[in-house]
C-alpha positions in Angstrom: 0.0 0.0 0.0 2.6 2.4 0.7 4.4 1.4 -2.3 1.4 3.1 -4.2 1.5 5.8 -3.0 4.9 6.3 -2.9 4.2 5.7 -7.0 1.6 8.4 -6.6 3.1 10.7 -5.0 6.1 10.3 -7.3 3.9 10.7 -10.4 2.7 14.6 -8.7 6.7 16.0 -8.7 7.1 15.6 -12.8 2.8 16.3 -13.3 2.4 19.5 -15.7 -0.9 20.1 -16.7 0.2 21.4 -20.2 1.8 17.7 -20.9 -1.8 16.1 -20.3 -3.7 18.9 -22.2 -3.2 16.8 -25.8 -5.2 14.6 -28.1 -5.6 11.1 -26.7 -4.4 10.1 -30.0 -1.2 11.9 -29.5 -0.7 10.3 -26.2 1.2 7.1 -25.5 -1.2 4.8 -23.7 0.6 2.1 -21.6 0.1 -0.3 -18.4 -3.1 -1.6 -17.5 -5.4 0.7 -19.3 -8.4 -1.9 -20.2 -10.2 -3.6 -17.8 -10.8 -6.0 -19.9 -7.4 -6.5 -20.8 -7.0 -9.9 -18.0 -10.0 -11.6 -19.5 -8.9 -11.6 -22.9 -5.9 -12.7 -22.0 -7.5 -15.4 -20.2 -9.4 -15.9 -22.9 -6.6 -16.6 -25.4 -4.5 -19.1 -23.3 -7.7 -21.0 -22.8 -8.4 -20.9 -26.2 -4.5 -22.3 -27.3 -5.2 -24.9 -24.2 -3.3 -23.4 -22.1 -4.5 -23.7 -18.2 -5.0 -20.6 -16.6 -5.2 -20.6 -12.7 -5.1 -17.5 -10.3 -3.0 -17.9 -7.1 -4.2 -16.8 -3.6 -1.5 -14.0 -2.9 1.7 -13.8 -4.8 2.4 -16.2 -8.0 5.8 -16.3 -8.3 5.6 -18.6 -4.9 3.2 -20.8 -6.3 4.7 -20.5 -9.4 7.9 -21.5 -8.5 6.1 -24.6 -6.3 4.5 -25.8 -9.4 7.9 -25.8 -11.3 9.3 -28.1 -8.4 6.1 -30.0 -8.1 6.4 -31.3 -11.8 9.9 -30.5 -12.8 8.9 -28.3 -15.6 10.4 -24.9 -17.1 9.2 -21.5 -16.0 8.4 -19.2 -19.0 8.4 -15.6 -18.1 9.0 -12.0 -19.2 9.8 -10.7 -15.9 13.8 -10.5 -14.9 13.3 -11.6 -11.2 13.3 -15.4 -12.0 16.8 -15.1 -13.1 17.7 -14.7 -9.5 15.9 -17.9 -8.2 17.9 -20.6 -6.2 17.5 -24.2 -5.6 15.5 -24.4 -2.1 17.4 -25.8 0.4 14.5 -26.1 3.0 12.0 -28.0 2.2 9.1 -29.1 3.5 9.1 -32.5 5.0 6.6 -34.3 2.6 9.4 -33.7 0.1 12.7 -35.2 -0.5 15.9 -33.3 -1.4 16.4 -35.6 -4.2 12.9 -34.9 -6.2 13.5 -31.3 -6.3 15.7 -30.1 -9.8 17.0 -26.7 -10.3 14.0 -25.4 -12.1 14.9 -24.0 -15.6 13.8 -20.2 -16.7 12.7 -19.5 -20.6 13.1 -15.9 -21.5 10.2 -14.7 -23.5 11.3 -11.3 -24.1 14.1 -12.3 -26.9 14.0 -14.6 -29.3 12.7 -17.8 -26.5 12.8 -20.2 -29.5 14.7 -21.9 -32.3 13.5 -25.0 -35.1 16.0 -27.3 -35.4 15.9 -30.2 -37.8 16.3 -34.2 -36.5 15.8 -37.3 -37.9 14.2 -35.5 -40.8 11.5 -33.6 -38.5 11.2 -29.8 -37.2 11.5 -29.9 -33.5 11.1 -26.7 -31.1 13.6 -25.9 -28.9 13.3 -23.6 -26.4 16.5 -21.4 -25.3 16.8 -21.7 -21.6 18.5 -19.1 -19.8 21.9 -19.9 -18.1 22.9 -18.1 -15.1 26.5 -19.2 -15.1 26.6 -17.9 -18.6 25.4 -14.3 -17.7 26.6 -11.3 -15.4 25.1 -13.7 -12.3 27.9 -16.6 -12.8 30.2 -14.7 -9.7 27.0 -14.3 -7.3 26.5 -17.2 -5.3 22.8 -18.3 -5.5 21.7 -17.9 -2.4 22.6 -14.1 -2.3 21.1 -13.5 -6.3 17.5 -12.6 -4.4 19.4 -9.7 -2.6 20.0 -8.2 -6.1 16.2 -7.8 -6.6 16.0 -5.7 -3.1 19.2 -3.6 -3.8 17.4 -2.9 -7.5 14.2 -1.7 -6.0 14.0 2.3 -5.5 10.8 2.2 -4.2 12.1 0.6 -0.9 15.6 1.6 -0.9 15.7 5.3 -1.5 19.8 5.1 -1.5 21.9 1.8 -1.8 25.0 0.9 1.4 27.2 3.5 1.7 29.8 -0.3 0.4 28.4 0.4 -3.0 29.5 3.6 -5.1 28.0 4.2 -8.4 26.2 7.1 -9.7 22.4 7.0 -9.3 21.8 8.3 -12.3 22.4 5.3 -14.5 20.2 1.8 -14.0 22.3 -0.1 -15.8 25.8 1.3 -13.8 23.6 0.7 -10.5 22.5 -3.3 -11.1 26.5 -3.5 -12.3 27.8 -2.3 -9.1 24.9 -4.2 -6.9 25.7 -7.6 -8.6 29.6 -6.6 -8.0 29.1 -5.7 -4.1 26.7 -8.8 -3.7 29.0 -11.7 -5.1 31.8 -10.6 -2.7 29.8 -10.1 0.1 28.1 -12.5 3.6 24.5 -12.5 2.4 24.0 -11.7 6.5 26.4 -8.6 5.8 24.4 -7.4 2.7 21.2 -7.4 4.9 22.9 -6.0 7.5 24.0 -2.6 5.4 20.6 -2.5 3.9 18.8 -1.8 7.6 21.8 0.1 8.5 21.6 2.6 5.5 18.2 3.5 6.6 18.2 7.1 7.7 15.2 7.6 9.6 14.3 5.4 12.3 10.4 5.5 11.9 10.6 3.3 8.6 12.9 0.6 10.4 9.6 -1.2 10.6 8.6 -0.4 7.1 11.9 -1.4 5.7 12.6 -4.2 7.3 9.1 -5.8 7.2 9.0 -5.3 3.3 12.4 -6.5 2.9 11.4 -9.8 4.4 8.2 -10.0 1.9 10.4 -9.2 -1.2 12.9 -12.2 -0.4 9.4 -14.5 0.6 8.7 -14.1 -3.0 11.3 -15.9 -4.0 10.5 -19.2 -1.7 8.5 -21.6 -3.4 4.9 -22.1 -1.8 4.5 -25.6 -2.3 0.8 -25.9 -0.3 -0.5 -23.9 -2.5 0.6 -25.6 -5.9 0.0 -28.7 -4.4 -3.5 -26.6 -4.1 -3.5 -25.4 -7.7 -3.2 -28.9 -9.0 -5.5 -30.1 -7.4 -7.8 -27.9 -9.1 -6.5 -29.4 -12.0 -7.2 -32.9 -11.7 -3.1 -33.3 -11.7 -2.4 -34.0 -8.0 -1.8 -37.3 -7.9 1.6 -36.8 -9.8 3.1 -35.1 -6.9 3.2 -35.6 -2.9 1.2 -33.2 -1.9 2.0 -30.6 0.8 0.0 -29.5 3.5 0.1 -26.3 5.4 1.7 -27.0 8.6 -0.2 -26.7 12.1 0.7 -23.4 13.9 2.2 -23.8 16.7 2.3 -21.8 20.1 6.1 -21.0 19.2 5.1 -19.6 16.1 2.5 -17.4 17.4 5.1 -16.1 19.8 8.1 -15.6 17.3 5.4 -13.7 14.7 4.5 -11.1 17.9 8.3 -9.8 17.5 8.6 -6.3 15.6 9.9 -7.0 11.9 12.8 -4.7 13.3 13.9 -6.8 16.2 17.2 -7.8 15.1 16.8 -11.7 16.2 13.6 -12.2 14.3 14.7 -10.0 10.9 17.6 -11.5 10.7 16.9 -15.3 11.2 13.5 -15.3 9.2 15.8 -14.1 6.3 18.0 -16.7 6.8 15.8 -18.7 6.0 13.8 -17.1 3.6 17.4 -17.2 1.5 17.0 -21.0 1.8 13.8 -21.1 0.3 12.4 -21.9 3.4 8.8 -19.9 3.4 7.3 -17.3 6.8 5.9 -19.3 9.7 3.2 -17.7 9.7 0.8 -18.8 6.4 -1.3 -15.6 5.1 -5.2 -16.1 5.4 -6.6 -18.7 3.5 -9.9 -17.4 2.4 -10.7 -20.4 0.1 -11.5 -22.7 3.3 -14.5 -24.2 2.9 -15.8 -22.6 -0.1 -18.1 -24.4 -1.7 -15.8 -26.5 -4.7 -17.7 -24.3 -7.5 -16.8 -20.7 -5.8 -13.3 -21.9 -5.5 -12.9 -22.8 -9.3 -14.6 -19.6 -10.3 -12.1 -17.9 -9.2 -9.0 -20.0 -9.5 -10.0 -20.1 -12.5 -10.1 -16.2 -13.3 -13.6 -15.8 -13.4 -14.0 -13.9 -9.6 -10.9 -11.2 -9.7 -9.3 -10.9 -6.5 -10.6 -7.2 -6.8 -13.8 -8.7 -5.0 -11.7 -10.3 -2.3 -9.2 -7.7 -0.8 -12.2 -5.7 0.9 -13.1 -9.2 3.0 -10.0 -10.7 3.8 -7.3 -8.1 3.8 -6.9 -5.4 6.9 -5.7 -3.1 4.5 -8.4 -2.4 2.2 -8.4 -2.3 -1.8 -7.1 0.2 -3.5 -8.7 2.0 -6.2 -5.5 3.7 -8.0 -6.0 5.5 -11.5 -6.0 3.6 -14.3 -3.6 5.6 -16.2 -1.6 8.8 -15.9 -3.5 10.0 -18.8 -6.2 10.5 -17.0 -4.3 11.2 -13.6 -6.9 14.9 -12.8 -9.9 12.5 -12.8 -11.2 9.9 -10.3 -11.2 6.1 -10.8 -13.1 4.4 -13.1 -14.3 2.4 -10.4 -16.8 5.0 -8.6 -20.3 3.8 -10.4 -19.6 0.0 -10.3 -19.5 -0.1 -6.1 -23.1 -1.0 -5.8 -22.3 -4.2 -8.1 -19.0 -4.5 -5.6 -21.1 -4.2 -2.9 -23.7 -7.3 -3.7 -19.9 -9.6 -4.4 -18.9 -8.2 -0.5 -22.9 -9.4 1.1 -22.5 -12.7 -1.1 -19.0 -13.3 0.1 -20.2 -12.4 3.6 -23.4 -15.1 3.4 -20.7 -17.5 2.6 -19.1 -17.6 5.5 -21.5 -16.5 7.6 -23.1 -20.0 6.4 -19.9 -21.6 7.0 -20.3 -20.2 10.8 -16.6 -18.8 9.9 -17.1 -14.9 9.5 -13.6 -14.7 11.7 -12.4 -14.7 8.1 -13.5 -11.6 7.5 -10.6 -9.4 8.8 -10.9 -6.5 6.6 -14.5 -6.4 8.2 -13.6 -4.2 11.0 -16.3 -3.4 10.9 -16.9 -1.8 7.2 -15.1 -2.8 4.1 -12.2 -0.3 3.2 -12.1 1.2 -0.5 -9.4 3.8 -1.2 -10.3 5.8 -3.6 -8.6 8.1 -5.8 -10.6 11.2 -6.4 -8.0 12.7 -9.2 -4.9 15.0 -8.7 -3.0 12.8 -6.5 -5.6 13.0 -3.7 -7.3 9.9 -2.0 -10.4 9.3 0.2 -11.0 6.2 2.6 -14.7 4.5 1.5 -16.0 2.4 4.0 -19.1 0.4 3.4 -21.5 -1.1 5.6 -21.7 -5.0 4.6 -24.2 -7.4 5.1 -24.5 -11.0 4.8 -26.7 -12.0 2.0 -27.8 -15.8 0.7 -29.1 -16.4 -2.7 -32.3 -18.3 -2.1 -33.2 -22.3 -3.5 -36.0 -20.9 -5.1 -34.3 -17.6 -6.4 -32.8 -17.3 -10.0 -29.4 -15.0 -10.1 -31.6 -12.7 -12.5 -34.3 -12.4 -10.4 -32.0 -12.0 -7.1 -30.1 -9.0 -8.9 -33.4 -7.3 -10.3 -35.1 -7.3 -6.9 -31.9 -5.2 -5.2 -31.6 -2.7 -8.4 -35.3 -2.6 -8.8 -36.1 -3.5 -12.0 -39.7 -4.9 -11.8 -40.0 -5.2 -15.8 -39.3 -8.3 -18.2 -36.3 -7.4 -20.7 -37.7 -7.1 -23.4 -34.8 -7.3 -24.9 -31.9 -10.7 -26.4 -30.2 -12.5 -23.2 -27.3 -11.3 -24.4 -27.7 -7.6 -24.2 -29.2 -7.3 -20.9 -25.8 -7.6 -19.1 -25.0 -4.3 -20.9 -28.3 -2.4 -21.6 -28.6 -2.7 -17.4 -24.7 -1.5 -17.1 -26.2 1.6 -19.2 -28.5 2.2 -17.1 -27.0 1.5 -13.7 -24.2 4.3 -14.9 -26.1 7.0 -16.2 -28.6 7.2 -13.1 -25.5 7.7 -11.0 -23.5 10.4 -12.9 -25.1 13.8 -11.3 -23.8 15.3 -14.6 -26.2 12.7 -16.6 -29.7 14.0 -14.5 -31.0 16.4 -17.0 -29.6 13.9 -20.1 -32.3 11.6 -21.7 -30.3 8.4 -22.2 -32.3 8.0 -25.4 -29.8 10.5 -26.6 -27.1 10.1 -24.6 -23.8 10.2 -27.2 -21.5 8.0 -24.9 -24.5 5.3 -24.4 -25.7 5.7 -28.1 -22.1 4.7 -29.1 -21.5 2.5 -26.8 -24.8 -0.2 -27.7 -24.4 0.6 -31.2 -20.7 -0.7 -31.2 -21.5 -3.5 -29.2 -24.7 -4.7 -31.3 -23.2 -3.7 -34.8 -19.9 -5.8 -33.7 -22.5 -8.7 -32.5 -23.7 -9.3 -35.9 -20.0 -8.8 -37.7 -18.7 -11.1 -35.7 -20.7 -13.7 -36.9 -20.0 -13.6 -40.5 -16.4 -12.7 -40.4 -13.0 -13.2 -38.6 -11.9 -10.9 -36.0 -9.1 -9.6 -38.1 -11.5 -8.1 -40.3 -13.4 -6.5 -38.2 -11.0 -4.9 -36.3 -9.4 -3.8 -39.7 -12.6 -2.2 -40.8 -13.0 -0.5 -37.3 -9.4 0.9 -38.3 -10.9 2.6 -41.3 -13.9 3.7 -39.4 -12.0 5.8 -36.6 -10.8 7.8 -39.9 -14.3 8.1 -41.7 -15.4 9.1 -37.8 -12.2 12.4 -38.0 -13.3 13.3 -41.3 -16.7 13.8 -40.7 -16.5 15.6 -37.9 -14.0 18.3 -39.8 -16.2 18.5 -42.1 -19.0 19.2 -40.2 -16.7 22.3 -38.3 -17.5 19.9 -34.7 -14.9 20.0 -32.4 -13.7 18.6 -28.7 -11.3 19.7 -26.8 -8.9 17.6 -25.1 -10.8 17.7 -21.8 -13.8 17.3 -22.8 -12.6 14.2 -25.1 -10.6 12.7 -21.8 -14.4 12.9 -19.6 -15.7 11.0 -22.6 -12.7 8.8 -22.2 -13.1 8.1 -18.6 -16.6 7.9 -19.0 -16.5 4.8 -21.3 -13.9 3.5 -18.7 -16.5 3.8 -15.8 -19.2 2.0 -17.9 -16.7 -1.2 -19.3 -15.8 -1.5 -15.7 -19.3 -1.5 -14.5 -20.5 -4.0 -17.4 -17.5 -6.4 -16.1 -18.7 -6.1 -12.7 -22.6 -6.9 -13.9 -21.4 -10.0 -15.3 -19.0 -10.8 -12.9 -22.0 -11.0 -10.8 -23.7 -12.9 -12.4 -21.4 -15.7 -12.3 -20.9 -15.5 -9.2 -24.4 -16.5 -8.2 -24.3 -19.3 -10.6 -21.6 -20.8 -8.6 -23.1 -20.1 -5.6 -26.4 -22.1 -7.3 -24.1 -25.0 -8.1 -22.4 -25.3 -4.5 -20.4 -28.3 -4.3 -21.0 -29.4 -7.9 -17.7 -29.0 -10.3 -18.2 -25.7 -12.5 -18.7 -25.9 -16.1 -17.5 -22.8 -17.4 -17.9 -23.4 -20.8 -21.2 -23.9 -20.1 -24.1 -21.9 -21.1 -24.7 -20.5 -17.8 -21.7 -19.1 -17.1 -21.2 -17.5 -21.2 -24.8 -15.7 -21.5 -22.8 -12.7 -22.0 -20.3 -11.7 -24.5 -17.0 -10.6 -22.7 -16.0 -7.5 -22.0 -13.5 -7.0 -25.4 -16.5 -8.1 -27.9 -19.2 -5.6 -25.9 -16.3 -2.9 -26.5 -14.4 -3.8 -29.3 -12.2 -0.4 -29.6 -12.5 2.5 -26.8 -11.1 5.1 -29.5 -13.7 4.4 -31.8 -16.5 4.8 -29.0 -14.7 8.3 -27.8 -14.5 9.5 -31.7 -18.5 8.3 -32.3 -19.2 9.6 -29.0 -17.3 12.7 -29.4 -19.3 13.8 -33.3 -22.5 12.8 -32.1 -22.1 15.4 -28.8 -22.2 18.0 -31.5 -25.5 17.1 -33.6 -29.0 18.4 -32.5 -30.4 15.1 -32.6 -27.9 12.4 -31.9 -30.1 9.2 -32.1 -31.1 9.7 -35.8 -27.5 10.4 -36.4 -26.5 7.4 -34.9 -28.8 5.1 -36.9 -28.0 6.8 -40.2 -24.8 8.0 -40.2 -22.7 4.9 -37.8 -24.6 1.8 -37.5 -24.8 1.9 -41.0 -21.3 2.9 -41.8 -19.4 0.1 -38.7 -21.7 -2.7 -40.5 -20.0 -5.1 -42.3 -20.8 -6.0 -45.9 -19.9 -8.8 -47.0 -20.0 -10.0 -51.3 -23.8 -11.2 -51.0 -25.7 -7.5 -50.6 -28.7 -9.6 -50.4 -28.3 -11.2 -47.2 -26.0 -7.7 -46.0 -29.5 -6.0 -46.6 -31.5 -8.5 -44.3 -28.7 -8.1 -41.7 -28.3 -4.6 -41.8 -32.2 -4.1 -41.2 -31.7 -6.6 -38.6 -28.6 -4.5 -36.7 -30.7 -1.5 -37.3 -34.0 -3.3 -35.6 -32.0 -4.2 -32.4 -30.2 -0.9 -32.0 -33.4 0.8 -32.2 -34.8 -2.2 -29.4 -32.4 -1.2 -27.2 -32.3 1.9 -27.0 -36.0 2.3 -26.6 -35.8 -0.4 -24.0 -33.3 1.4 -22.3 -34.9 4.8 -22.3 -37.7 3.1 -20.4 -36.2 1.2 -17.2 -36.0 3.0 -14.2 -34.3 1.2 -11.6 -35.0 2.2 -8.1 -32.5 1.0 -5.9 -30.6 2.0 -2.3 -27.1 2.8 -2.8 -24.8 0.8 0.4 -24.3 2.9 2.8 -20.6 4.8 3.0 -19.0 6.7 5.3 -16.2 9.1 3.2 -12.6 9.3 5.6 -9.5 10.6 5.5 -7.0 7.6 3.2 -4.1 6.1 5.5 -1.9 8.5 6.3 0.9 7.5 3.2 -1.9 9.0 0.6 -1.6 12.3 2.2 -0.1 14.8 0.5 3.4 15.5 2.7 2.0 19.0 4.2 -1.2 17.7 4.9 0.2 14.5 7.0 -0.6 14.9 11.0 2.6 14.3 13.4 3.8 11.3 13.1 3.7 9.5 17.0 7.5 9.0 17.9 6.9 5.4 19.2 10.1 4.2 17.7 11.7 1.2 20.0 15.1 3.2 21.4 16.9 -0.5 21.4 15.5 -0.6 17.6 16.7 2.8 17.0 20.3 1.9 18.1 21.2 -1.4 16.7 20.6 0.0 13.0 20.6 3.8 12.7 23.9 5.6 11.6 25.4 9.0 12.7 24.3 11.9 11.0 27.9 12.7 9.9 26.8 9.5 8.0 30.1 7.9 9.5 28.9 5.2 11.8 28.3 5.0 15.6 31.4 3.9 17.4 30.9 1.6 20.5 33.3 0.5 22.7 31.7 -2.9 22.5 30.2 -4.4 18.9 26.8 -3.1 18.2 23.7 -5.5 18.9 23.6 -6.1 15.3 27.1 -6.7 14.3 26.9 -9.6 17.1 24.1 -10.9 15.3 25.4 -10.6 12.3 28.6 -13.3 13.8 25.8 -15.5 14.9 23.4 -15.9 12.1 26.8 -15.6 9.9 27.4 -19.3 11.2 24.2 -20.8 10.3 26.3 -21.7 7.0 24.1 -20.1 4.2 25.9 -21.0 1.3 26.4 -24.5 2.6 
């Protein structure tokens, strides 16, 4: 969390209004701008066979676990698997002979080459080597030290040992790997607390330090979890999560700072050896059908943090594009809301709602409310239990109130609701008729024109003829002299945002409560019941093309009859028979015109949750809007780290409390 807003804060020092005040086609979009951009991932390794399974916390644990489990390469585009070591500790279920040095494929370069043999093209993959790189001189149990050395965020400034200048990244992980290979592991840890310059984030510090090198240990319970899932467990010995014990429990009450406990734990987190204390398992006792929906991708852990995690969720911007305006989040927290009261009636059933320790009492949302300010949402949560008799539709049309029949295909309701649901919550929608709404006129005619073109050609051509559409959609609106400014065409940007995010969360929903139907029956998810609704990439097939459509039709006196004329005519597909394209375009035209009328007539009366609006945690603050920080700094915990302010260090006339410590835990024999 503090890592965020560290980010945050970060992102406010180099912020110039002037660089955001640009076309959002002259803007480079990056990170995790779609929220649909998981699921069609998801979607495409399903598609090439690929099993796709979502971890409890972390994955490089469990998917370091899994490597060991079945002795299997690792392929990854992310540089901290090349400092992975062979675990030394292991639990007792396994032998030391059935675990293999697990072998990393590099899928940034060129991770492949065909050879011929025996007259047939095989595949090779190119495994990377570490005694063949930079690594070769670092022994392997120091290499995850590299990763905490490399990472700014935690260590504002590197030991005073290593000298290179800041400046350059590539001098920096040079000198680090240098430093590391001829130095005690114990040492390195040693002049990473000691470099620390003020003593209220020797708690901080030292606690994240131990979570960076934990991702590093395999978790072999929950692989041996994972694989279950699969129907694969019976190729491995399974591991099971070890019974706390009342030593345990003691040793986890120790400060993250106290010398004995930071230093031994990373011991023997540098062995591979995992915390002692196992992070909450909230799949316990799910019922088997809840637990594949979401190992299985289909319930996002953004529905779980709220329940199970003290700290809350965090509802960051989704790109710094759109860093002056609030998360796209904001409308979709009544659908959140029903996932927390379901989640709640599970366990509450289960007679297990100890669980629940991020209800203390109310479920924690921060929210960012645009320029680099936050706000603490806390929402009342109660249980709720989908009743035997009860459909999922008819359990989500009772709380929205909508007391109609769709009149409407199945497969539009997800979204024509979404519609809905958004625009009676945007105060600056009240006085709009959504009848002639721009954003939701674009928005249903993209998703029902793209409905029908999908089914009589490939992808690639429809997202080829979309390409010349965005230029048909500039042209016209020069022609017609209508212009929008860069603001107003980022509030149409965030706007489409709010409503894919609220669509996802509608059918999201939905599948939840079909699991919840099934119980302890194994999901199906290419079932019927879980597909009634296209995902989110097909409803929204390009978000430029929706702003640009959006954006022309603001201009136009009457943007409905535009719409059908003008774009649902234009975005349909023809194909060489202009017989059947003229049945299908009257039929596109026909459900357009459906919807929107049916939309224009719901009006859902439902009770927003109840939320009480707070200050964020203090490390969202602004710096000169932070309250005093209380000094409650242990003075022991202050001394054994801390050095002078002449940045020489303190002289004792005996060795400090960590030095000694550093002789002890220096014997434990790490490289043995």
């Amino acid at each position: 969390m503090k890592l965020r807003a560290s980010r945050c804060l970060k992102m406010k020092k180099h912020y110039k209004e002037a660089d955001f005040d640009i076309a959002a086609c002259k803007y480079s979009l990056y990170g995790n701008f779609f929220p649909s951009v998981r699921q069609f991932v998801i979607a495409c390794l399903q598609k090439l066979g690929v099993h796709c399974l979502q971890s409890s916390y972390g994955s490089m644990p469990a998917c370091l676990g899994i490597a060991y489990h079945l002795g299997c390469p690792i392929a990854t585009m992310s540089s901290k698997y090349y400092l992975i070591s062979r675990p030394t500790t292991l639990p007792e279920e396994l032998k030391p002979s059935s675990v293999d040095e697990v072998q990393i494929v590099d899928l940034t370069k060129d991770f492949y080459q065909v050879d011929t043999e025996d007259g047939k093209a095989m595949l090779k993959l190119r495994v990377f080597h570490p005694e063949m790189s930079a690594l070769r001189t670092v022994p392997a149990v120091s290499r995850p030290l590299i990763a905490v050395l490399m990472n700014s965020d935690l260590l504002h400034r590197l030991p005073s040992e290593i000298k290179c200048e800041p400046s350059s990244n590539s001098e920096k992980l040079r000198a680090v790997v240098d430093w590391v290979s001829k130095t005690n592991p114990i040492h390195v840890l040693r002049a990473i607390m000691e470099s620390i310059t003020d003593p209220n984030f020797i708690d901080y510090i030292s606690s994240n330090v131990l979570l960076s090198l934990e991702a590093f240990c395999p978790d072999f319970v929950e692989a041996s979890d994972m694989l279950a899932v699969l129907g694969i467990d019976q190729l491995i010995v399974p591991v099971k999560a070890p019974t706390r014990k009342l030593e345990v429990e003691k040793w986890q009450l120790q400060r993250p700072s106290s010398p004995m406990f930071f230093f031994e734990t990373a011991s023997r987190l540098l062995k591979g050896g995992s915390l002692m204390d196992r992070p909450l398992d909230f799949l316990y006792r799910w019922p088997t059908a809840l637990v594949h929906l979401y190992r299985f991708g289909f319930l996002e852990k953004f529905f779980i943090v709220p329940l199970y995690s003290e700290l809350g969720l965090v509802l960051n911007y989704t790109n710094d594009y759109l860093i002056e305006l609030p998360s796209i989040y904001g409308p979709g927290r009544i659908l959140r809301y029903l996932h927390y009261c379901l989640l709640m009636g599970v366990e509450e059933s289960n007679g297990l709602t100890s669980k629940l320790i991020g209800l203390r009492p109310y479920a924690r949302e921060i929210c960012y409310e645009g320029h680099f300010r936050f706000k603490t949402h806390m929402l009342e949560v109660k249980p709720m239990h989908l009743p035997c008799s009860c459909s999922g539709d008819a359990f989500i049309y009772a709380f929205i109130g909508f007391d109609c029949t769709p009149e409407v295909p199945t497969w539009s309701i997800a979204l024509v609701l979404s519609c809905v649901l958004w625009h009676q919550q945007k105060v600056e929608h009240r006085d709009c008729n959504i009848a002639e709404c721009p954003l939701i006129l674009s928005a249903l005619l993209l998703a029902v024109v793209t409905h029908y073109n999908v089914e009589c050609s490939v992808l690639t051509t429809v997202a080829e003829h979309y390409g010349s559409l965005k230029s048909l959609v500039l042209m016209k609106m020069e022609e017609s002299g209508a212009s929008v400014s860069p603001s107003e065409e980022k509030e149409l940007m965030h706007s489409a945002l709010e409503l894919m995010a609220m669509y996802d969360h509608y059918v999201s929903l939905c599948r939840l409560l079909t699991a919840l139907k099934e119980g302890d029956a194994e999901a199906d998810f290419s079932s019927a019941a879980y597909n009634r609704f296209p995902p989110s990439y097909e409803m929204f097939p390009s978000l430029a093309l929706l702003v640009y459509i959006a954006s022309h039709l603001r201009c136009q006196e009457a943007p409905s009859g535009v719409a059908v004329r003008l774009w649902v005519v234009n975005a349909f597909l023809r194909t060489s028979d202009d017989i059947k394209d003229l049945r299908r375009l009257k039929i596109v035209v026909s459900m357009f015109s459906t919807l929107m009328e049916f939309a224009s007539k719901v009006k859902l009366k439902f009770t927003p949750p109840t939320v009480h609006v707070a200050d964020p945690p203090r490390c969202f603050l602004l710096k000169e809007e932070r309250p005093p920080l209380r000094r409650n700094v242990n003075p022991t915990d202050r001394n054994m780290f801390m050095p002078m302010r002449s940045g020489n260090r303190r002289r004792s006339t005996r060795s400090s409390y960590a030095r000694q410590l550093t002789e002890r835990v220096g014997q434990m024999r790490l490289n043995s």
